[in-house]
N, CA, C and O atoms as a DFTB+ gen file, in Angstrom:
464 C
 N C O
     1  1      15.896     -15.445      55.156
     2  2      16.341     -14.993      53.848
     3  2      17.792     -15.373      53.587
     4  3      18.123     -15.278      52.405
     5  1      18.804     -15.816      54.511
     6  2      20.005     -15.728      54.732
     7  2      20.137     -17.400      53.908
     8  3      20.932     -17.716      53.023
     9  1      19.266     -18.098      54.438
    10  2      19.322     -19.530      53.882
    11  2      19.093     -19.361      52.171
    12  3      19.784     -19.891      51.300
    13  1      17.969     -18.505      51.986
    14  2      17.609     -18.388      50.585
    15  2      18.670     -17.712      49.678
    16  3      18.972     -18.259      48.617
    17  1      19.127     -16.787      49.974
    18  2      20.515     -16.193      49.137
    19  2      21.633     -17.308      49.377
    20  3      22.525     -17.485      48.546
    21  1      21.573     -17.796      50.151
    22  2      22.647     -18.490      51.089
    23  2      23.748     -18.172      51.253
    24  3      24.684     -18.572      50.561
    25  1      23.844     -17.313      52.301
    26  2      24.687     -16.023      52.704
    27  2      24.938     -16.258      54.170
    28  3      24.404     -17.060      54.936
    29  1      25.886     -15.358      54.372
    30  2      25.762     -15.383      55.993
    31  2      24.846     -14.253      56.908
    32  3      24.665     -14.248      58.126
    33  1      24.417     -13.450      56.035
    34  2      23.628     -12.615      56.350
    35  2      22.556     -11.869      55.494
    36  3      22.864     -11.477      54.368
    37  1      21.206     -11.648      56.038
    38  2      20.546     -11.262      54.812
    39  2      19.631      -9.532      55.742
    40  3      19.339      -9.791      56.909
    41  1      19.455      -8.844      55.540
    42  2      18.797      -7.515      56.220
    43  2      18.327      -6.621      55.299
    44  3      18.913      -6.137      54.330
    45  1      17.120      -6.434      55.727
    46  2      16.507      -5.425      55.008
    47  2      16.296      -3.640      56.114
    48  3      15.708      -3.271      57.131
    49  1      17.273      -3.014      54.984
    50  2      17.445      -1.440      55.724
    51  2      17.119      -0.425      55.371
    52  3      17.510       0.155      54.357
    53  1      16.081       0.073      56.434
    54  2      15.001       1.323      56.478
    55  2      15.103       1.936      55.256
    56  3      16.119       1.785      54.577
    57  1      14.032       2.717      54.830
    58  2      14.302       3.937      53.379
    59  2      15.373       4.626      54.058
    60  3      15.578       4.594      55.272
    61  1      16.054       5.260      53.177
    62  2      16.914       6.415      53.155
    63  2      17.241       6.970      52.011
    64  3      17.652       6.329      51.043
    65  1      17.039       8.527      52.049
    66  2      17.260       8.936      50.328
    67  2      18.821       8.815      49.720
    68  3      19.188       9.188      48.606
    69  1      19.777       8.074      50.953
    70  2      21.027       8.391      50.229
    71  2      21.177       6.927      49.543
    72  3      22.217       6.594      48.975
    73  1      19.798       5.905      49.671
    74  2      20.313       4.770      49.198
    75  2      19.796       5.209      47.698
    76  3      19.577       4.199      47.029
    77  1      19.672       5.801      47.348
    78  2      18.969       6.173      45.762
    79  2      19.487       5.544      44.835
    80  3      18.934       4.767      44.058
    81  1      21.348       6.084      44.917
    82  2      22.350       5.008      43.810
    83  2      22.306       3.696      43.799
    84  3      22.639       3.167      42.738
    85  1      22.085       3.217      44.411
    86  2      21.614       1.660      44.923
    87  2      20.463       1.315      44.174
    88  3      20.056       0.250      44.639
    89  1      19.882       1.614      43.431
    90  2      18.751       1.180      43.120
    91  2      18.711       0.896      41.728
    92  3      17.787       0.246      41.239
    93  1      20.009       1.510      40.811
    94  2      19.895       0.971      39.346
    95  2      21.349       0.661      39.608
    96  3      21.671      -0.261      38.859
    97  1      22.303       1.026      40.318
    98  2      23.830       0.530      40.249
    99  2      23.564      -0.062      42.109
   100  3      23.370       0.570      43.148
   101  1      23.664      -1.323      41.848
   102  2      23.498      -1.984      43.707
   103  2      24.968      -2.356      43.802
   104  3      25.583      -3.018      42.966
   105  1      25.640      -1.648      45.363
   106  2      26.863      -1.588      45.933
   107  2      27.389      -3.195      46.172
   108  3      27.030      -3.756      47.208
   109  1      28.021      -3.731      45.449
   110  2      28.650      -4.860      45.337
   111  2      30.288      -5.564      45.334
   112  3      30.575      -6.169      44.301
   113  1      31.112      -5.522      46.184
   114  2      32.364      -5.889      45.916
   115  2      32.865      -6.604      47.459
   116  3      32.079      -6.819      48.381
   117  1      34.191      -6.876      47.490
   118  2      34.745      -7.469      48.356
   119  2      34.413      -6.205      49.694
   120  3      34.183      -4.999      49.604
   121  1      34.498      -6.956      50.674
   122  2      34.432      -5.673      51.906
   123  2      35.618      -4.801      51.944
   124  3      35.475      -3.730      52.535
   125  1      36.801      -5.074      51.402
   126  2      37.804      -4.170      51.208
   127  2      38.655      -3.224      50.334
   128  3      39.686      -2.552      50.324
   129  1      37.301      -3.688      49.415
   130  2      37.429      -3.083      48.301
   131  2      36.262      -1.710      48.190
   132  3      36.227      -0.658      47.552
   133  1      35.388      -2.386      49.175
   134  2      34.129      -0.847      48.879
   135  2      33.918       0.386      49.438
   136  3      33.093       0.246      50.340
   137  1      34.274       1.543      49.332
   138  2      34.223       2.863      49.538
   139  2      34.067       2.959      50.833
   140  3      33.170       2.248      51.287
   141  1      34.819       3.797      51.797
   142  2      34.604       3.723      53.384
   143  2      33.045       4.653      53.587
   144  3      32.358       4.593      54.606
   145  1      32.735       5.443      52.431
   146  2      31.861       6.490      52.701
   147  2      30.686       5.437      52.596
   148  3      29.729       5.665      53.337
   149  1      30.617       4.385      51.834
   150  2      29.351       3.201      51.755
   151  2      29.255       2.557      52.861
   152  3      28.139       2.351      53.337
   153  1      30.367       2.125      53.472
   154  2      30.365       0.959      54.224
   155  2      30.008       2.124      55.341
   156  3      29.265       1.573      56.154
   157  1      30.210       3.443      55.712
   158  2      29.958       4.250      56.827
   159  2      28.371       4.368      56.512
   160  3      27.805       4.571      57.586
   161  1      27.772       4.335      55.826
   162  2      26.233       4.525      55.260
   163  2      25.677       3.558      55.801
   164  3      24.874       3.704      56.722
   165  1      26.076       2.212      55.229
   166  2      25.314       0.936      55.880
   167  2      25.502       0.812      57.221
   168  3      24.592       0.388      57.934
   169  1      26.786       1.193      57.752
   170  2      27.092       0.707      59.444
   171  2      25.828       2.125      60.481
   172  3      25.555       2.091      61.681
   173  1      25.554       2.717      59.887
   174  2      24.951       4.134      60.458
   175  2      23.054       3.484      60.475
   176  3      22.024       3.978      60.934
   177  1      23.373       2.087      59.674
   178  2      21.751       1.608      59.650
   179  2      22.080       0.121      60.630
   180  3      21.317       0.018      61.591
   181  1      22.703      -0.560      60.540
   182  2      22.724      -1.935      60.862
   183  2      24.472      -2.001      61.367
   184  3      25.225      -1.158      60.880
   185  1      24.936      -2.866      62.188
   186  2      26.180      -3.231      62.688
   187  2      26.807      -4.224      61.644
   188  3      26.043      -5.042      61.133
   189  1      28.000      -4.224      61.320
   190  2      29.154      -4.429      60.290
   191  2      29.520      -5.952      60.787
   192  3      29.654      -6.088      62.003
   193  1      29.639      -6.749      60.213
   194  2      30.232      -7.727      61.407
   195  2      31.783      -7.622      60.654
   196  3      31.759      -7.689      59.425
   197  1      32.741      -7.508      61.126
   198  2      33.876      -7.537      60.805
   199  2      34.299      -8.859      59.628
   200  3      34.946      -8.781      58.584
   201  1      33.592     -10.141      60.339
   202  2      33.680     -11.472      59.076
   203  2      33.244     -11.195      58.013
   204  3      33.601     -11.985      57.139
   205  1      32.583     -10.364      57.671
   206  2      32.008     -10.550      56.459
   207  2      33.132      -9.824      55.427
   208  3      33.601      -8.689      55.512
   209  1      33.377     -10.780      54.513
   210  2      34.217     -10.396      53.561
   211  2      33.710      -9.740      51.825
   212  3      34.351      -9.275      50.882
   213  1      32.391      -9.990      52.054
   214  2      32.025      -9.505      51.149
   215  2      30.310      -9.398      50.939
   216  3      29.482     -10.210      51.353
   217  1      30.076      -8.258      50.238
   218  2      28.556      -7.390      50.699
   219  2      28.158      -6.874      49.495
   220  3      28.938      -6.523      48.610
   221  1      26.765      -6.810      49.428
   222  2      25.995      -6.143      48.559
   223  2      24.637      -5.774      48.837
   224  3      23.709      -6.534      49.111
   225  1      24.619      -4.324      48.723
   226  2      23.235      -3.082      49.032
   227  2      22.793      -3.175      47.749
   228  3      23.534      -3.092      46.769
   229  1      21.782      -3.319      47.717
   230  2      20.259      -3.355      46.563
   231  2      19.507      -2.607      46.986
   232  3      18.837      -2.605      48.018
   233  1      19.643      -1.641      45.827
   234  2      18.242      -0.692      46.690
   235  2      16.750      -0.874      46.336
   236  3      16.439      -1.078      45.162
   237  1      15.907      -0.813      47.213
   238  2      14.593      -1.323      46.993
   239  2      13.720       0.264      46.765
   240  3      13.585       1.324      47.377
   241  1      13.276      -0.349      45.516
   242  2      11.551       1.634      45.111
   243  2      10.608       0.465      45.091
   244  3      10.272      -0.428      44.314
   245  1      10.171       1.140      47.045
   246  2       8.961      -0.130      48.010
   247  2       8.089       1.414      47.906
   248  3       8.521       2.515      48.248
   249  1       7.137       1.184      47.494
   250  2       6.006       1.955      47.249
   251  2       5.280       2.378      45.919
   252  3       4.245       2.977      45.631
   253  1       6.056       1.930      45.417
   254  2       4.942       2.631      44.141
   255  2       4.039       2.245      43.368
   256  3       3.663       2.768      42.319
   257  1       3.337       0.452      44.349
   258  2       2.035       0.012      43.775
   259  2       0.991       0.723      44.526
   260  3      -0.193       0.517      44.260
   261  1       1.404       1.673      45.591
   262  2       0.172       2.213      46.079
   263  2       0.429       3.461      46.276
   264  3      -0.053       3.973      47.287
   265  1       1.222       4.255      45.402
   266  2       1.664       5.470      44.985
   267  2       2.201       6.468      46.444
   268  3       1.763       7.471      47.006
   269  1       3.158       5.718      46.606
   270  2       3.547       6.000      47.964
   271  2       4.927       7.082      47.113
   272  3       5.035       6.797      45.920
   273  1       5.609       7.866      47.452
   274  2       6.996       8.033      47.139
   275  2       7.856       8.012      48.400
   276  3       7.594       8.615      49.440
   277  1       8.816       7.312      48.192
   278  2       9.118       6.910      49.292
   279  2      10.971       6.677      48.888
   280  3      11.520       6.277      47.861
   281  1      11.486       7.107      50.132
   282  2      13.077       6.836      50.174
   283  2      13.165       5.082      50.275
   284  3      12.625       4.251      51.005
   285  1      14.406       4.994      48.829
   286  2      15.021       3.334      48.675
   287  2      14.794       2.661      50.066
   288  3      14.783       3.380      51.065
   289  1      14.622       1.396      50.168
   290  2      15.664       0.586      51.294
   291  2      16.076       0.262      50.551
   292  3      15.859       0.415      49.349
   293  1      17.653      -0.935      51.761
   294  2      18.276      -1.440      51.162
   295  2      18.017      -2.875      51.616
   296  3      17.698      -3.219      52.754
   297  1      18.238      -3.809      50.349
   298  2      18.439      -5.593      50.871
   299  2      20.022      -5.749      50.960
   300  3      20.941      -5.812      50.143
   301  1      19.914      -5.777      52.137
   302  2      21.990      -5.779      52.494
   303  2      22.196      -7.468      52.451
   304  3      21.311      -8.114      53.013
   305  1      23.128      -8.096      51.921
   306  2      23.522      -9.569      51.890
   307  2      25.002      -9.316      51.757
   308  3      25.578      -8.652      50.896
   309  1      25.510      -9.985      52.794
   310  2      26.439     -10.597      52.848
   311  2      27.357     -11.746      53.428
   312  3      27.199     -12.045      54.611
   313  1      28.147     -12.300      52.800
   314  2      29.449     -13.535      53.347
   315  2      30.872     -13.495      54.108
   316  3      31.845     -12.742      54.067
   317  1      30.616     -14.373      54.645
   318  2      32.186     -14.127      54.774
   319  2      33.219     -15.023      53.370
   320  3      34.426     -15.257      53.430
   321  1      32.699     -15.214      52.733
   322  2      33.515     -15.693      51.255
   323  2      34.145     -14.440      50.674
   324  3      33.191     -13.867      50.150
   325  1      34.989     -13.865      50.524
   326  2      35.274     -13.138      49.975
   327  2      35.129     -12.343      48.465
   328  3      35.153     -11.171      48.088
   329  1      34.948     -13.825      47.766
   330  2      35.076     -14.322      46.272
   331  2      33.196     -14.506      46.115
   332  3      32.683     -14.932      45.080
   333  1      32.564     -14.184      47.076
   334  2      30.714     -14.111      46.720
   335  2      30.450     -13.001      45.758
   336  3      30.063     -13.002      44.590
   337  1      30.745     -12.142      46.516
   338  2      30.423     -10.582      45.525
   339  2      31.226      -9.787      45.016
   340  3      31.979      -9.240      45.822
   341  1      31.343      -9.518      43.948
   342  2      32.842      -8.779      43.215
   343  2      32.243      -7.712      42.203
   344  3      31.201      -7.933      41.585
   345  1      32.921      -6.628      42.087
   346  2      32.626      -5.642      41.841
   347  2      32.487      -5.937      39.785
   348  3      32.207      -5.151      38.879
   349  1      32.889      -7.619      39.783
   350  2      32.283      -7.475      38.230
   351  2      31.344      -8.405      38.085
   352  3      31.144      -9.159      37.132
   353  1      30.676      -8.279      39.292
   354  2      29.491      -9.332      38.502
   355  2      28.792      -8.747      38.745
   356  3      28.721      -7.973      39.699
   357  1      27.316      -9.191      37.071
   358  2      26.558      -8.745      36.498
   359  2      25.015      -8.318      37.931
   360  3      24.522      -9.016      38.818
   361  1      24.707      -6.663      37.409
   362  2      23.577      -6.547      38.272
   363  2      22.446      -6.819      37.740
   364  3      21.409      -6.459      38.298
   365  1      22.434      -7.514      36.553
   366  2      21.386      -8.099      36.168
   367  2      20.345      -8.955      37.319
   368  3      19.212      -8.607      37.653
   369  1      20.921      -9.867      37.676
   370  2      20.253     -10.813      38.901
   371  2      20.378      -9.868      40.088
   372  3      19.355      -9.995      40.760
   373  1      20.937      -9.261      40.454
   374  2      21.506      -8.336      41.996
   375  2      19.720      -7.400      41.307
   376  3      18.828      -7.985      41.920
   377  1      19.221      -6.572      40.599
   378  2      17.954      -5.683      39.897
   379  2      16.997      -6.703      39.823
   380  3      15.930      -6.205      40.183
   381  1      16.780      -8.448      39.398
   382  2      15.458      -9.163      39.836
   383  2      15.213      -9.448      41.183
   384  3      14.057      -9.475      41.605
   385  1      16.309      -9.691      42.002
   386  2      16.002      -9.706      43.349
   387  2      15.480      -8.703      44.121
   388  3      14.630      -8.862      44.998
   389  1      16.055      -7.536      43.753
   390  2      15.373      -6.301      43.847
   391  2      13.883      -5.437      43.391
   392  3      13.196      -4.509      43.818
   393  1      13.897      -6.049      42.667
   394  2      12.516      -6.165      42.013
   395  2      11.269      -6.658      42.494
   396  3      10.121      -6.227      42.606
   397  1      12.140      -8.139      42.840
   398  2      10.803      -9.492      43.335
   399  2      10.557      -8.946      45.119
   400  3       9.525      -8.843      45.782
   401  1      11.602      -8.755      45.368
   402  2      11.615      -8.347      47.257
   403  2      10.957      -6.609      47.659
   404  3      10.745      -6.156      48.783
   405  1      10.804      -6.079      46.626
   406  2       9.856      -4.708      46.885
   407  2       9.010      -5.108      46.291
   408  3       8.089      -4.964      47.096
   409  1       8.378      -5.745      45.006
   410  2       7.017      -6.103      45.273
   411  2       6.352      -6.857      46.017
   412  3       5.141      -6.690      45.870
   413  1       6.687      -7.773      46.905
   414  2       6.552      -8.446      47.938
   415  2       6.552      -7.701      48.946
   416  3       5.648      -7.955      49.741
   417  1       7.362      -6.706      49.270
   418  2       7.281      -6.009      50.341
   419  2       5.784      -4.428      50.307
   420  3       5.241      -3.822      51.230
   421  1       5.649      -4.335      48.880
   422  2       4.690      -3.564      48.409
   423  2       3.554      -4.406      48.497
   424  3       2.539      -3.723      48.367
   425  1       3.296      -5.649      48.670
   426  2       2.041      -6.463      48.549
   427  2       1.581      -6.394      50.355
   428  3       0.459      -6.272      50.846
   429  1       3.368      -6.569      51.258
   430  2       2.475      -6.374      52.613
   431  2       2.418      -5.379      52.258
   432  3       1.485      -5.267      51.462
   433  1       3.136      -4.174      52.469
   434  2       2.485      -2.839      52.891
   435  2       1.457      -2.309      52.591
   436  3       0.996      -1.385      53.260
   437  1       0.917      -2.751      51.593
   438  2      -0.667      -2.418      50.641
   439  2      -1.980      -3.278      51.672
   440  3      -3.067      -2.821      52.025
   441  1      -1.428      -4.533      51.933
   442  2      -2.590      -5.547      53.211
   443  2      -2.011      -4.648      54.298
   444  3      -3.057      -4.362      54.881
   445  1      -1.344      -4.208      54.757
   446  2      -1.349      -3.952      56.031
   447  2      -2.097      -2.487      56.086
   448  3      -2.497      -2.230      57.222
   449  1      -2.314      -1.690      55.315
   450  2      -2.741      -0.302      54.533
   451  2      -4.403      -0.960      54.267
   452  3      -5.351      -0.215      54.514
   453  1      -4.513      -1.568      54.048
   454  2      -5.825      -1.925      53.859
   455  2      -6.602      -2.208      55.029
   456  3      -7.791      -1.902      55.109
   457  1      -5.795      -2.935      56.174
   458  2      -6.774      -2.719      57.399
   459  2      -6.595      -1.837      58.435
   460  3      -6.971      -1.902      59.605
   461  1      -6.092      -1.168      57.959
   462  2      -6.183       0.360      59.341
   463  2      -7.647       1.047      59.038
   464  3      -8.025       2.012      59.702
């Protein structure tokens, strides 16, 4: 996925209900610019790499083609570019990616739900 964003990093992280805000406002800015209480959220799921200069949490609502309710994940991406993700660019595209990658992820979980 890392090639496809073309990023230096691409991870997808477990539900959690505190990713909720993430899901119509996705956490986006320089790494030193974004809230220590966020960046303590994501590091509490996945390890930080210090290079990365800049990050963005998308929160994924993965369940609700098979009426699951279910706590966000997150699609974590980030660079070490600093100047990749900035706290003013549009979440227009940051909400289709989010979109396209939980229904995809709702299409396995529905085949994999289908053969148990």
């Amino acid at each position: 996925m890392a090639n496809v964003f073309e990023v230096d990093s691409a991870q997808l992280l477990s539900p959690n209900s505190a990713f909720g805000p993430w899901v119509d406002t996705p956490l986006c800015d320089s790494a030193k610019e974004l809230a220590a209480a966020s960046v303590d959220l994501l590091a509490s799921q996945t390890t930080i790499d210090p290079d990365w200069q800049s990050m963005v949490a998308i929160g994924l609502s993965i369940g609700k083609s098979i009426g699951a309710n279910q706590s966000p994940a997150v699609l974590l991406l980030a660079s070490k570019d600093e100047s990749r993700f900035t706290a003013d660019m549009g979440a227009f595209y940051l909400r289709q990616i989010a979109e396209l990658t939980a229904a995809a992820l709702d299409r396995i979980q529905a085949y994999e739900t289908k053969g148990d």
